[in-house]
mmCIF file of the N, C-alpha and C atoms, coordinates in Angstrom:
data_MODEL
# 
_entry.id   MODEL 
# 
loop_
_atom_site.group_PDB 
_atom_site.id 
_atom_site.type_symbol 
_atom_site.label_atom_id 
_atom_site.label_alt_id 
_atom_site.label_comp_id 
_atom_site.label_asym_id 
_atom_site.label_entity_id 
_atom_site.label_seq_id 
_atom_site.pdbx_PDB_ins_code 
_atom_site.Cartn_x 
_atom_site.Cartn_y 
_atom_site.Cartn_z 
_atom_site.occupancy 
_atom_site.B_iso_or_equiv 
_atom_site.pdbx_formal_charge 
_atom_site.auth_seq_id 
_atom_site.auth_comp_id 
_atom_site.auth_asym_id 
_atom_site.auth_atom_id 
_atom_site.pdbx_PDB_model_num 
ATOM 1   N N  . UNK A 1 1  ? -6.874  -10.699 -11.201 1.00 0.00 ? 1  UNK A N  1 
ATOM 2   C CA . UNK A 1 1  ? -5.693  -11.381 -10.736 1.00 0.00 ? 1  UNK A CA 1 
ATOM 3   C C  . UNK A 1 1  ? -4.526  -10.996 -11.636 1.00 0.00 ? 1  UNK A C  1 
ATOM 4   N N  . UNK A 1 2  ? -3.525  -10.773 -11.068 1.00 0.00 ? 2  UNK A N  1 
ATOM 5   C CA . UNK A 1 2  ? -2.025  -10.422 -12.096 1.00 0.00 ? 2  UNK A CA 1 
ATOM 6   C C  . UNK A 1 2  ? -0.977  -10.215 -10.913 1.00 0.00 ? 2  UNK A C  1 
ATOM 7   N N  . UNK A 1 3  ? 0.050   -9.329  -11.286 1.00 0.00 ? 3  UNK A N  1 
ATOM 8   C CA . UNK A 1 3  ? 0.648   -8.699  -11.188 1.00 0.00 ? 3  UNK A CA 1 
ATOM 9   C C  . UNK A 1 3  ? 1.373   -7.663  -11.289 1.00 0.00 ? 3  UNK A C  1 
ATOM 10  N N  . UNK A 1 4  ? 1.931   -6.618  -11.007 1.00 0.00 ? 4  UNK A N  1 
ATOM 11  C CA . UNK A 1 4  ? 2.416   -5.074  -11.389 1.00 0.00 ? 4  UNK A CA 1 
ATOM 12  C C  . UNK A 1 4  ? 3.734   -4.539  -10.202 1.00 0.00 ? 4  UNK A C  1 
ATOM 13  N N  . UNK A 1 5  ? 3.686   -3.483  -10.592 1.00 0.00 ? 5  UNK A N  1 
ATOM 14  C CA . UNK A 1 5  ? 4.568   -2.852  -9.665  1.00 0.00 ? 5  UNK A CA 1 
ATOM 15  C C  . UNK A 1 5  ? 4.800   -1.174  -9.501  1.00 0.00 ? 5  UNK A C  1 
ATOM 16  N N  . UNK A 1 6  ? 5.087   -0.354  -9.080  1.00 0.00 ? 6  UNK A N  1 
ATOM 17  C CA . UNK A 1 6  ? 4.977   0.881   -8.827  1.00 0.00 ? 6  UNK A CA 1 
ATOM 18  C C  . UNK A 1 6  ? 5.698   1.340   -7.880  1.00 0.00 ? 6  UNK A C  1 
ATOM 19  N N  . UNK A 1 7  ? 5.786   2.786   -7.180  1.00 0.00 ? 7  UNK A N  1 
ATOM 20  C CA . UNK A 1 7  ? 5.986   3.415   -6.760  1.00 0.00 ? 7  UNK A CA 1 
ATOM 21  C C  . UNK A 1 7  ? 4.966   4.294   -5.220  1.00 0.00 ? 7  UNK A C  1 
ATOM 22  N N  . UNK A 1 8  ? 5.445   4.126   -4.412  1.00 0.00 ? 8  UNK A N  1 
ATOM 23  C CA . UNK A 1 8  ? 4.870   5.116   -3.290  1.00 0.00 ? 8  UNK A CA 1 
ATOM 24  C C  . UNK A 1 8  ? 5.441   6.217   -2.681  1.00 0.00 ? 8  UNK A C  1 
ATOM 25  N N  . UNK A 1 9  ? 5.319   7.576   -2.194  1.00 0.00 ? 9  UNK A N  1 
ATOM 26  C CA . UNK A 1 9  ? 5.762   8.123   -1.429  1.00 0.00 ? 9  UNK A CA 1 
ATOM 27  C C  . UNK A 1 9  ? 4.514   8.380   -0.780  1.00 0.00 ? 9  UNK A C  1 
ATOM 28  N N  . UNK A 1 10 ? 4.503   8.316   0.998   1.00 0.00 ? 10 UNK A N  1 
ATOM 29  C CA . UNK A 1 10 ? 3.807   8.679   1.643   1.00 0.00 ? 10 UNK A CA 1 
ATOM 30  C C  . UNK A 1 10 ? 4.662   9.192   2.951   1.00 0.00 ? 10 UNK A C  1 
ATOM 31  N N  . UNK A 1 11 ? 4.362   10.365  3.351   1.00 0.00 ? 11 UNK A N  1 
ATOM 32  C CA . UNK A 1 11 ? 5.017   11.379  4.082   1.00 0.00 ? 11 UNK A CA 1 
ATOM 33  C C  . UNK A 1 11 ? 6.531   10.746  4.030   1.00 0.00 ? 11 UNK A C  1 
ATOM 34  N N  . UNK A 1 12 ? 7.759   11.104  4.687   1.00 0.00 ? 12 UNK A N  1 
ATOM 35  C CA . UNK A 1 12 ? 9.171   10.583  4.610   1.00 0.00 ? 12 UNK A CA 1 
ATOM 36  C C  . UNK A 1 12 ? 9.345   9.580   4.091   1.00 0.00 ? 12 UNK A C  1 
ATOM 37  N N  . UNK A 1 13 ? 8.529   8.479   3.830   1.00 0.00 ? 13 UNK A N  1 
ATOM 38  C CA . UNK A 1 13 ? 8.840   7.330   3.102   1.00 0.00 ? 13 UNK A CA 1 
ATOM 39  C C  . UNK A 1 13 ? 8.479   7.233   1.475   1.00 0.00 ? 13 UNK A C  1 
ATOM 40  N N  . UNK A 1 14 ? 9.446   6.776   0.752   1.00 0.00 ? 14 UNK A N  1 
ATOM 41  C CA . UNK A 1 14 ? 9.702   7.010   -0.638  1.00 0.00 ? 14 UNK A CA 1 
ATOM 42  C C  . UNK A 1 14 ? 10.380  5.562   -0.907  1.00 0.00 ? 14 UNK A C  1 
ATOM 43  N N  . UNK A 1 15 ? 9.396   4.518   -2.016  1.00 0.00 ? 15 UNK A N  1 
ATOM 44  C CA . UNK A 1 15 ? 9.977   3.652   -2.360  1.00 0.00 ? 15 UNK A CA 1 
ATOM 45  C C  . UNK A 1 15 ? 8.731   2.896   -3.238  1.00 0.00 ? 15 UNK A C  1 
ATOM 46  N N  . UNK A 1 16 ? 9.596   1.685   -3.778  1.00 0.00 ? 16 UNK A N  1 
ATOM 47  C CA . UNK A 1 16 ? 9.165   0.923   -5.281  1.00 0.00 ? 16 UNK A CA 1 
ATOM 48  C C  . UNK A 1 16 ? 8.102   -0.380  -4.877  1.00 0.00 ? 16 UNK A C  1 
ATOM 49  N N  . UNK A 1 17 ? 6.966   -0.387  -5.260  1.00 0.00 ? 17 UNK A N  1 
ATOM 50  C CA . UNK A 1 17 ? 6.331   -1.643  -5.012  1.00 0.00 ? 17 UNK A CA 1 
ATOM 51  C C  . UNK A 1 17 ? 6.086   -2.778  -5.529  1.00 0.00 ? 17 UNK A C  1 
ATOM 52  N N  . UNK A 1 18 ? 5.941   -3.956  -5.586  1.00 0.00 ? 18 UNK A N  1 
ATOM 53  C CA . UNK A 1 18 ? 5.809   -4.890  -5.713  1.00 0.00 ? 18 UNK A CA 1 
ATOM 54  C C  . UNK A 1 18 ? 4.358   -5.610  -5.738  1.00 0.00 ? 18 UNK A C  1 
ATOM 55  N N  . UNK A 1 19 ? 3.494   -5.407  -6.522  1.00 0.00 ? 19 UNK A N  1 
ATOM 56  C CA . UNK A 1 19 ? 1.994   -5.707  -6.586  1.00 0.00 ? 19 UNK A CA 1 
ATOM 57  C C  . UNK A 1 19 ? 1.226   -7.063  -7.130  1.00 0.00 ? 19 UNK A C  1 
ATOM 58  N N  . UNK A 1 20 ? 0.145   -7.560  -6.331  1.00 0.00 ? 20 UNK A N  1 
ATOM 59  C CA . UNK A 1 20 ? -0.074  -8.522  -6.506  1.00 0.00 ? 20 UNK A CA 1 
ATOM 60  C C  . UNK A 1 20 ? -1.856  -8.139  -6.276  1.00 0.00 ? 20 UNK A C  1 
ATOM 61  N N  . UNK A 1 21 ? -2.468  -8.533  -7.574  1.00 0.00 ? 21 UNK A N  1 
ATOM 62  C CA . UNK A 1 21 ? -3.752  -8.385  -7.437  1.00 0.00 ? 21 UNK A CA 1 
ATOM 63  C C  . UNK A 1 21 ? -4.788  -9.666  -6.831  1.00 0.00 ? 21 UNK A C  1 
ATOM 64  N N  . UNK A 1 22 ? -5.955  -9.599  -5.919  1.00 0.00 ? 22 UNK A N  1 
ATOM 65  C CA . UNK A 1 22 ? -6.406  -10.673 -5.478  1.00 0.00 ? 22 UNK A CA 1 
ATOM 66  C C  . UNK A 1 22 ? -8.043  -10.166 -5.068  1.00 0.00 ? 22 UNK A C  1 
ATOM 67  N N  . UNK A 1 23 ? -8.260  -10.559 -4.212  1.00 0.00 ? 23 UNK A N  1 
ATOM 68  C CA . UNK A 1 23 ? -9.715  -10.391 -3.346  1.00 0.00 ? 23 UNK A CA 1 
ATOM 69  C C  . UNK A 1 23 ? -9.637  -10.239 -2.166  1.00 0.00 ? 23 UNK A C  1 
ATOM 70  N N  . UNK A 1 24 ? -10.369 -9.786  -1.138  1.00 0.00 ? 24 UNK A N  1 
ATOM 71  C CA . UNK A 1 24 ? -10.283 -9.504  -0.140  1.00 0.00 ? 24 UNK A CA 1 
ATOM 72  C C  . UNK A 1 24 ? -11.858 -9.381  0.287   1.00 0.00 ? 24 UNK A C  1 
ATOM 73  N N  . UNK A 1 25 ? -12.481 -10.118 0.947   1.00 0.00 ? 25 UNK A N  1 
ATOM 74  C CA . UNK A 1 25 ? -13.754 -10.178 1.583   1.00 0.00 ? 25 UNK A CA 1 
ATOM 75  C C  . UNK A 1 25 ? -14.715 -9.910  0.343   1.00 0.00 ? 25 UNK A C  1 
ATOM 76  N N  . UNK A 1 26 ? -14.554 -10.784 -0.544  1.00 0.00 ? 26 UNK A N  1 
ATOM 77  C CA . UNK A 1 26 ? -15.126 -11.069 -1.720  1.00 0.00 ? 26 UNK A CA 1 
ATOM 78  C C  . UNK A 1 26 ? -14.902 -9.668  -3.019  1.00 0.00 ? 26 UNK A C  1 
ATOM 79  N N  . UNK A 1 27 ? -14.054 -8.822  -2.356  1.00 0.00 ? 27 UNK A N  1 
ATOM 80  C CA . UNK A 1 27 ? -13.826 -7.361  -3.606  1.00 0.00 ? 27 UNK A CA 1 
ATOM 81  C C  . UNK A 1 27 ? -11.784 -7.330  -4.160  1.00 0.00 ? 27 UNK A C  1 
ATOM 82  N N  . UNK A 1 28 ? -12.535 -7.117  -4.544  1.00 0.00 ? 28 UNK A N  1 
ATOM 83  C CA . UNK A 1 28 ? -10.905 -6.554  -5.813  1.00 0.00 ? 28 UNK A CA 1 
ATOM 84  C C  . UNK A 1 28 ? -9.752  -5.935  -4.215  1.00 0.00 ? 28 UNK A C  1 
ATOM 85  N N  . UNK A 1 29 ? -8.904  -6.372  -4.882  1.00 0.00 ? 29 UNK A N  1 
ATOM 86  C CA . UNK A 1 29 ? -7.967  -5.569  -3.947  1.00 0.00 ? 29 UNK A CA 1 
ATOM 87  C C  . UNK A 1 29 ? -6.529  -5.694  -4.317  1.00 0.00 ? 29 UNK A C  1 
ATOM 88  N N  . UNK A 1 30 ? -5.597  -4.806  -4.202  1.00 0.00 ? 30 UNK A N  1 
ATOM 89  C CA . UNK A 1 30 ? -4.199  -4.991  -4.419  1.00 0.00 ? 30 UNK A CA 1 
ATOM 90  C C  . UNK A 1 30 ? -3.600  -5.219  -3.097  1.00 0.00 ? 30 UNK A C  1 
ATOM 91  N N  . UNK A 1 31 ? -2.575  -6.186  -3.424  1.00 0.00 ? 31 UNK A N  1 
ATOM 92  C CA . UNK A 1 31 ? -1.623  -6.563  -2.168  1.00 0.00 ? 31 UNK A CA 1 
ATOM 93  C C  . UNK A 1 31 ? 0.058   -6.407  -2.434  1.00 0.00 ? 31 UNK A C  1 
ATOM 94  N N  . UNK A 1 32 ? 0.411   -5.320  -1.803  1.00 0.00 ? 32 UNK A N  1 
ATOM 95  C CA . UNK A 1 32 ? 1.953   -5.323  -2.054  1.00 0.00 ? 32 UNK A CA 1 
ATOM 96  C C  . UNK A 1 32 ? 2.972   -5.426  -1.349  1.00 0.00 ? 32 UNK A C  1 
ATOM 97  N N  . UNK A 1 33 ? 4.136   -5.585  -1.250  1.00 0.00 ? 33 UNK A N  1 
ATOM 98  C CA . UNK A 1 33 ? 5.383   -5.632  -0.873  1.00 0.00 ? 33 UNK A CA 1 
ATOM 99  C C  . UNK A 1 33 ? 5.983   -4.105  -0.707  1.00 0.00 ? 33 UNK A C  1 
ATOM 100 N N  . UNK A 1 34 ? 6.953   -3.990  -0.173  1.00 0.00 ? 34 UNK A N  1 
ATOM 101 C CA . UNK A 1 34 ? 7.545   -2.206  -0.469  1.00 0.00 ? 34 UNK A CA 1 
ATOM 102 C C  . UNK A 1 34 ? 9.032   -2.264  -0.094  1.00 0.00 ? 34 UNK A C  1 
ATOM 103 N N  . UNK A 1 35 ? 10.093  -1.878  -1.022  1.00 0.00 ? 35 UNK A N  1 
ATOM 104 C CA . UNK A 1 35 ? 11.513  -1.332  -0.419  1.00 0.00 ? 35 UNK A CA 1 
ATOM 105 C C  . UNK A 1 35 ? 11.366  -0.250  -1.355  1.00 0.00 ? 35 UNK A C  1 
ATOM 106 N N  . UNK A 1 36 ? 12.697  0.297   0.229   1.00 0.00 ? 36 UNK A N  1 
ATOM 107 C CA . UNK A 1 36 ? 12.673  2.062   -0.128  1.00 0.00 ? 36 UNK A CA 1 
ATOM 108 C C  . UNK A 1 36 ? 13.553  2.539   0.815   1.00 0.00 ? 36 UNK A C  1 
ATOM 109 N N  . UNK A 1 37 ? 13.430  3.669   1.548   1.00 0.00 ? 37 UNK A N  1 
ATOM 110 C CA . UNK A 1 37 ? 13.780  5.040   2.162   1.00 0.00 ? 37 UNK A CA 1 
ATOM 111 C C  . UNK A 1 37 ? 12.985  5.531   3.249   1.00 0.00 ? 37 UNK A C  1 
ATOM 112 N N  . UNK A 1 38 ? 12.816  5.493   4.210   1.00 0.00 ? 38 UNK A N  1 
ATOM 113 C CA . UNK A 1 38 ? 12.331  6.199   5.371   1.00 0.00 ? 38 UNK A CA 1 
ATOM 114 C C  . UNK A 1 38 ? 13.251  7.326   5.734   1.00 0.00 ? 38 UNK A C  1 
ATOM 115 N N  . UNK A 1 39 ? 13.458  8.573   5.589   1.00 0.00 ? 39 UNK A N  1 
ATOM 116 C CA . UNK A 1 39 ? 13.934  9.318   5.834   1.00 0.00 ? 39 UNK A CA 1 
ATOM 117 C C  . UNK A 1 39 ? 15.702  8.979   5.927   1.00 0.00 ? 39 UNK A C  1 
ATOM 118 N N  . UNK A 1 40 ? 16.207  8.692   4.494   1.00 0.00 ? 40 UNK A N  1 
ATOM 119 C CA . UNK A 1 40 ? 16.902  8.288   4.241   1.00 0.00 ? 40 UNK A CA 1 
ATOM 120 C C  . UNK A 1 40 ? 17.666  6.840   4.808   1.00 0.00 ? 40 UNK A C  1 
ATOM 121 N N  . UNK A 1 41 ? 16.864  5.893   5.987   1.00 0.00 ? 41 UNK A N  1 
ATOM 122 C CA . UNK A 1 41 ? 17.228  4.746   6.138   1.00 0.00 ? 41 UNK A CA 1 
ATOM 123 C C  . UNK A 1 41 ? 16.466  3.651   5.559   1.00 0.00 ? 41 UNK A C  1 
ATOM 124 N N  . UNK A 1 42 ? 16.827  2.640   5.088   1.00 0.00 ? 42 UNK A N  1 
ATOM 125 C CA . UNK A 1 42 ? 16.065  1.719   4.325   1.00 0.00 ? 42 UNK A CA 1 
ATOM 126 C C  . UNK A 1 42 ? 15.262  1.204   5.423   1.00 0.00 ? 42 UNK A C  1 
ATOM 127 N N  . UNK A 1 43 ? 14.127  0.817   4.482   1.00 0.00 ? 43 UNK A N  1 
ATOM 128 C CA . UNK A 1 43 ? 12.961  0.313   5.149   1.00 0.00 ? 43 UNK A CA 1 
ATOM 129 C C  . UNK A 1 43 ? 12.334  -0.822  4.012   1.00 0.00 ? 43 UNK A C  1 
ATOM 130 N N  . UNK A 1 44 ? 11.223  -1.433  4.679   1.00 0.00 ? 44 UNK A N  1 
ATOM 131 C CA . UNK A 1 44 ? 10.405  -2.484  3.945   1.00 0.00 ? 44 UNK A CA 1 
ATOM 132 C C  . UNK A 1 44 ? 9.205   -2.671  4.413   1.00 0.00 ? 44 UNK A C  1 
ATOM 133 N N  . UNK A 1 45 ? 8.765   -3.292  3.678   1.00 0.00 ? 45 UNK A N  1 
ATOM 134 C CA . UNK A 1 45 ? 7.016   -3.424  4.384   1.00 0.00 ? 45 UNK A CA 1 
ATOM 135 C C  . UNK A 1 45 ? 6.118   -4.261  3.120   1.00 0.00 ? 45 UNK A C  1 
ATOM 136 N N  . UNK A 1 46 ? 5.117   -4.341  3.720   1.00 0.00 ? 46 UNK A N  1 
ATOM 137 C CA . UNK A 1 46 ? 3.681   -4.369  3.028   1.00 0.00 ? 46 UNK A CA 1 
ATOM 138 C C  . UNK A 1 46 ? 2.537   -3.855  2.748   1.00 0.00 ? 46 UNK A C  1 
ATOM 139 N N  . UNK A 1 47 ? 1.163   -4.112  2.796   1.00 0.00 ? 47 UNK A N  1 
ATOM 140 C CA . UNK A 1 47 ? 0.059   -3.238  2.656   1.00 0.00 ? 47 UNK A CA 1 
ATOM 141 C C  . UNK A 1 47 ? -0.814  -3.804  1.506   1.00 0.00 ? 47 UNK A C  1 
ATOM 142 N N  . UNK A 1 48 ? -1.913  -3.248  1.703   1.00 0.00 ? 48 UNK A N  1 
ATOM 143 C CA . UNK A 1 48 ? -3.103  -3.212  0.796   1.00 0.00 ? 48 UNK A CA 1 
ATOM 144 C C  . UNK A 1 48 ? -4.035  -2.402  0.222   1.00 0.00 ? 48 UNK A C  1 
ATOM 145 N N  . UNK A 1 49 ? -4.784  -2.323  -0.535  1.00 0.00 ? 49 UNK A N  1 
ATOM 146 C CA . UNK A 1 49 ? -5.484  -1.418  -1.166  1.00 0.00 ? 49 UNK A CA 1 
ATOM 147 C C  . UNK A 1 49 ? -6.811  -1.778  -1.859  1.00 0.00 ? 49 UNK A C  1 
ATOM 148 N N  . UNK A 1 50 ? -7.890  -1.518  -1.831  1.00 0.00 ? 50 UNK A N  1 
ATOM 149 C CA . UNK A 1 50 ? -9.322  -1.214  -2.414  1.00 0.00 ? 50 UNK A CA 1 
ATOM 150 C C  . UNK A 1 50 ? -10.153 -0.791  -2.039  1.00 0.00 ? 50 UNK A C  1 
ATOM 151 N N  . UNK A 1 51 ? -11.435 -0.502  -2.776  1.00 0.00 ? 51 UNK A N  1 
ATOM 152 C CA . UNK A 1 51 ? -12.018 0.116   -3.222  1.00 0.00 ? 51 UNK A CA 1 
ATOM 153 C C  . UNK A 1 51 ? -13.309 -0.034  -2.337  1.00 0.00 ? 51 UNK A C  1 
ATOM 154 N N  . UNK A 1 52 ? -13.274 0.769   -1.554  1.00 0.00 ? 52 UNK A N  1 
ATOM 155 C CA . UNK A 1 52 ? -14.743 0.248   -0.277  1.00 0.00 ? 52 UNK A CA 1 
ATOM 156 C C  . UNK A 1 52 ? -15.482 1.682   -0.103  1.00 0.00 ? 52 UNK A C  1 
ATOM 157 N N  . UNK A 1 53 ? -16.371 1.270   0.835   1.00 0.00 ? 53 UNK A N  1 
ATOM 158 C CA . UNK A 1 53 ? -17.602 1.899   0.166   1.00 0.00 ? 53 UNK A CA 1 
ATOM 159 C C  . UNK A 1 53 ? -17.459 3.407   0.082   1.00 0.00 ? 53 UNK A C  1 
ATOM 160 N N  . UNK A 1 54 ? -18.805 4.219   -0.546  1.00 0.00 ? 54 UNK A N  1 
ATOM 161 C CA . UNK A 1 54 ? -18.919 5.098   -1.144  1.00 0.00 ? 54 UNK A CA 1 
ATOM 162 C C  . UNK A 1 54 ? -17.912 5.661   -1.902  1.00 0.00 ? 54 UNK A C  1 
ATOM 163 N N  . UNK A 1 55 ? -17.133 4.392   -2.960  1.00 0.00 ? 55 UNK A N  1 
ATOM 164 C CA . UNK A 1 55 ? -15.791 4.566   -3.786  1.00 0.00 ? 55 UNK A CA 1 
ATOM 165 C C  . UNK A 1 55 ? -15.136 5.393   -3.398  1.00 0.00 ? 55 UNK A C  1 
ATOM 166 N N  . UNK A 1 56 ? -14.439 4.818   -1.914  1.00 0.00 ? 56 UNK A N  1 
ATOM 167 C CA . UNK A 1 56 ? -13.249 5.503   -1.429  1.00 0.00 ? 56 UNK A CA 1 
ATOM 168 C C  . UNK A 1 56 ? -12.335 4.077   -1.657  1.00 0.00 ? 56 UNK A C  1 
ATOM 169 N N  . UNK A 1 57 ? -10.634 4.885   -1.829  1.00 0.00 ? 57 UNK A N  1 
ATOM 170 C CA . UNK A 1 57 ? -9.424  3.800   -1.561  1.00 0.00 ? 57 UNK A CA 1 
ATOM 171 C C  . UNK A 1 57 ? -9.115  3.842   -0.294  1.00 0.00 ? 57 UNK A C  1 
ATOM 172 N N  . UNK A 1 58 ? -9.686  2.600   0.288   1.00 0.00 ? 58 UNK A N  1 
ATOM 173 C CA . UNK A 1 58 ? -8.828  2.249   1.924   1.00 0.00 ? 58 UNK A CA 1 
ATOM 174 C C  . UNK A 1 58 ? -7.760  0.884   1.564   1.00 0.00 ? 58 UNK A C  1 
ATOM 175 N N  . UNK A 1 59 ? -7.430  1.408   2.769   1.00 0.00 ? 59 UNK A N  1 
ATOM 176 C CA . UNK A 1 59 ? -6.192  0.186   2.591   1.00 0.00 ? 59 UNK A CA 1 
ATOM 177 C C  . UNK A 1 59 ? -4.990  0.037   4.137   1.00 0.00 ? 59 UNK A C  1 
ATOM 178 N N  . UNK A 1 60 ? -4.273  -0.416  4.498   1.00 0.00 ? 60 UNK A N  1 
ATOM 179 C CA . UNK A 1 60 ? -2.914  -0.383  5.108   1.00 0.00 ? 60 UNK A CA 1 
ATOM 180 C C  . UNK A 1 60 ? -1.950  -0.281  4.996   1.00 0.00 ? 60 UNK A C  1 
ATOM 181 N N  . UNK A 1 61 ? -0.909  0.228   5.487   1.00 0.00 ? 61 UNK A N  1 
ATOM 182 C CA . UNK A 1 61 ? 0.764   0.423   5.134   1.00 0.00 ? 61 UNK A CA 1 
ATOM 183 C C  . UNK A 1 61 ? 1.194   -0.300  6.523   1.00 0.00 ? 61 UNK A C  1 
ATOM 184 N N  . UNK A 1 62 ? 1.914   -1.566  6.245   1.00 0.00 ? 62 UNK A N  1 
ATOM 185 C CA . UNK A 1 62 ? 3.046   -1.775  7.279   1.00 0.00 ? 62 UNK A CA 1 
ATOM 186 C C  . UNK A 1 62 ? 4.184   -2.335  7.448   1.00 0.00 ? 62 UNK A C  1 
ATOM 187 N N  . UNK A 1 63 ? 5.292   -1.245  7.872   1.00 0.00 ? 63 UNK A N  1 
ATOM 188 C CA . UNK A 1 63 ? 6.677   -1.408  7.583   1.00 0.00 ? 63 UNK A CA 1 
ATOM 189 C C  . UNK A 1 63 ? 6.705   -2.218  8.532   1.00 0.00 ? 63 UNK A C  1 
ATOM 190 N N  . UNK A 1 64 ? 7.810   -2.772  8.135   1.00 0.00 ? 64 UNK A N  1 
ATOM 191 C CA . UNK A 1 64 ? 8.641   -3.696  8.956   1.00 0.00 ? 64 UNK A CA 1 
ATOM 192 C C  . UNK A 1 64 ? 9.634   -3.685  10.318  1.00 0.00 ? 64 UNK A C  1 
ATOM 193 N N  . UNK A 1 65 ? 9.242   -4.435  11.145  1.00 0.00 ? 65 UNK A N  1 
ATOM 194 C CA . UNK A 1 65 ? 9.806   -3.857  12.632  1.00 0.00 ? 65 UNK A CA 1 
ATOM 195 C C  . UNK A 1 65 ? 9.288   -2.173  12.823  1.00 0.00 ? 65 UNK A C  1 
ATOM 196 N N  . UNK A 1 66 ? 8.297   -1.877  12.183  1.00 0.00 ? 66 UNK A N  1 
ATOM 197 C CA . UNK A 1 66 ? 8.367   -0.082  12.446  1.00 0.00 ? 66 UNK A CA 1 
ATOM 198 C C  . UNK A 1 66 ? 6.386   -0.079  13.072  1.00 0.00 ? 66 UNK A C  1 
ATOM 199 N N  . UNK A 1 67 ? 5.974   1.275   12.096  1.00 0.00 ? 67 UNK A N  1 
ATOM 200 C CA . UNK A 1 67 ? 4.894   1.935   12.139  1.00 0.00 ? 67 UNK A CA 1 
ATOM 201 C C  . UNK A 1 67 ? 3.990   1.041   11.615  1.00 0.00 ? 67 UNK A C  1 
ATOM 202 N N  . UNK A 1 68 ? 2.238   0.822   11.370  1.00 0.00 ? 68 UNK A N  1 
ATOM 203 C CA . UNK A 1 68 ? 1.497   0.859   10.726  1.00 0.00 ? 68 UNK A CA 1 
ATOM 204 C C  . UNK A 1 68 ? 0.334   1.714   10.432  1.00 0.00 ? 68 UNK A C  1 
ATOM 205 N N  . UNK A 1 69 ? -0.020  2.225   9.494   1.00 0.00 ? 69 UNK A N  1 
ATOM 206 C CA . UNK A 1 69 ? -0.940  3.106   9.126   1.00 0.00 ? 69 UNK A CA 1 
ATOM 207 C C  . UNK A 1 69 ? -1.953  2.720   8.038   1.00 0.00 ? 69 UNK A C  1 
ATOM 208 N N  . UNK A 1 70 ? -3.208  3.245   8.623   1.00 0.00 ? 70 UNK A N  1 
ATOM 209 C CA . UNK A 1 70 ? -4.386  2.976   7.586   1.00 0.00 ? 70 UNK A CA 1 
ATOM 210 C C  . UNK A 1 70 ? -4.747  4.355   6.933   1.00 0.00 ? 70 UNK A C  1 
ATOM 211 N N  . UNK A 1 71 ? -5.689  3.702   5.776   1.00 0.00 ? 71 UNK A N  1 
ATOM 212 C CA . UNK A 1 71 ? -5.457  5.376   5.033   1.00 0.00 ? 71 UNK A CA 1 
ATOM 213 C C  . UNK A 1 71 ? -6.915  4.849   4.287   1.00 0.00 ? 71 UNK A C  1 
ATOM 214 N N  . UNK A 1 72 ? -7.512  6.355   3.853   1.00 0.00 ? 72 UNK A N  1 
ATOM 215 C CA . UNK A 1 72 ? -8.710  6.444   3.202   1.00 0.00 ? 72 UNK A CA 1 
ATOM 216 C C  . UNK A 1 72 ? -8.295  7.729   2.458   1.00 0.00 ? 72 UNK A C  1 
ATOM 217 N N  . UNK A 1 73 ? -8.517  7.392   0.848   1.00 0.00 ? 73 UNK A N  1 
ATOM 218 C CA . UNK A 1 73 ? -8.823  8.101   0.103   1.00 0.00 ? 73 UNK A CA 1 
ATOM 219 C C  . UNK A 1 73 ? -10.268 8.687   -0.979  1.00 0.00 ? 73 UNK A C  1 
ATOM 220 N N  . UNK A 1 74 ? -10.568 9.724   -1.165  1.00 0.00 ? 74 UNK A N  1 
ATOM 221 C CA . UNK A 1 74 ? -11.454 9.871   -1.223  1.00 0.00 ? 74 UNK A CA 1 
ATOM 222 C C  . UNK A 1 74 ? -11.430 11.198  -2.577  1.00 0.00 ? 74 UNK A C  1 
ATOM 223 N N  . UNK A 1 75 ? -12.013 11.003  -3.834  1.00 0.00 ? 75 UNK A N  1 
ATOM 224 C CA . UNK A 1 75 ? -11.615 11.803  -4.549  1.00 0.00 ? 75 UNK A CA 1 
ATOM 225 C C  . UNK A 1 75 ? -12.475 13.121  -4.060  1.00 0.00 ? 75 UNK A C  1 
ATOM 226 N N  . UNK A 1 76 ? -11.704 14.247  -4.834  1.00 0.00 ? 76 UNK A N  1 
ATOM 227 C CA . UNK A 1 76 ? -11.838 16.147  -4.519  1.00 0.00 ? 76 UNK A CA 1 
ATOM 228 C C  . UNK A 1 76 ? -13.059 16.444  -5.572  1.00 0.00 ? 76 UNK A C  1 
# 
């Protein structure tokens, strides 16, 4: 549990986050806020992030009035 903050760029969108650590279906997970830049118009949003199985990062991105996207990362 805490708090933090950071940075995202994911494809045209580029901006500063706002992080809030918690749980999510009993596992670790980050929950954030987002302002920024969508291809140079401001945007905002939310999203989440952890650590599910075979230690990949899944999570969601979703802007506001816009897109949402899910994402899986998976280390090389």
């Amino acid at each position: 549990m805490g708090k933090s903050d950071g940075e995202i760029a994911f494809g045209a969108l580029k901006g500063f986050l706002d992080v809030r650590y918690a749980t999510r279906d009993g596992s670790a997970c980050a929950e954030f806020s987002s302002e920024g830049h969508d291809e140079n118009d401001p945007t905002c949003g939310r999203g989440w992030a952890m650590i599910g199985t075979a230690g990949r990062l899944v999570g969601h991105f979703y802007i506001h009035n816009g897109d949402d996207s899910a994402f899986v990362c998976e280390r090389g």
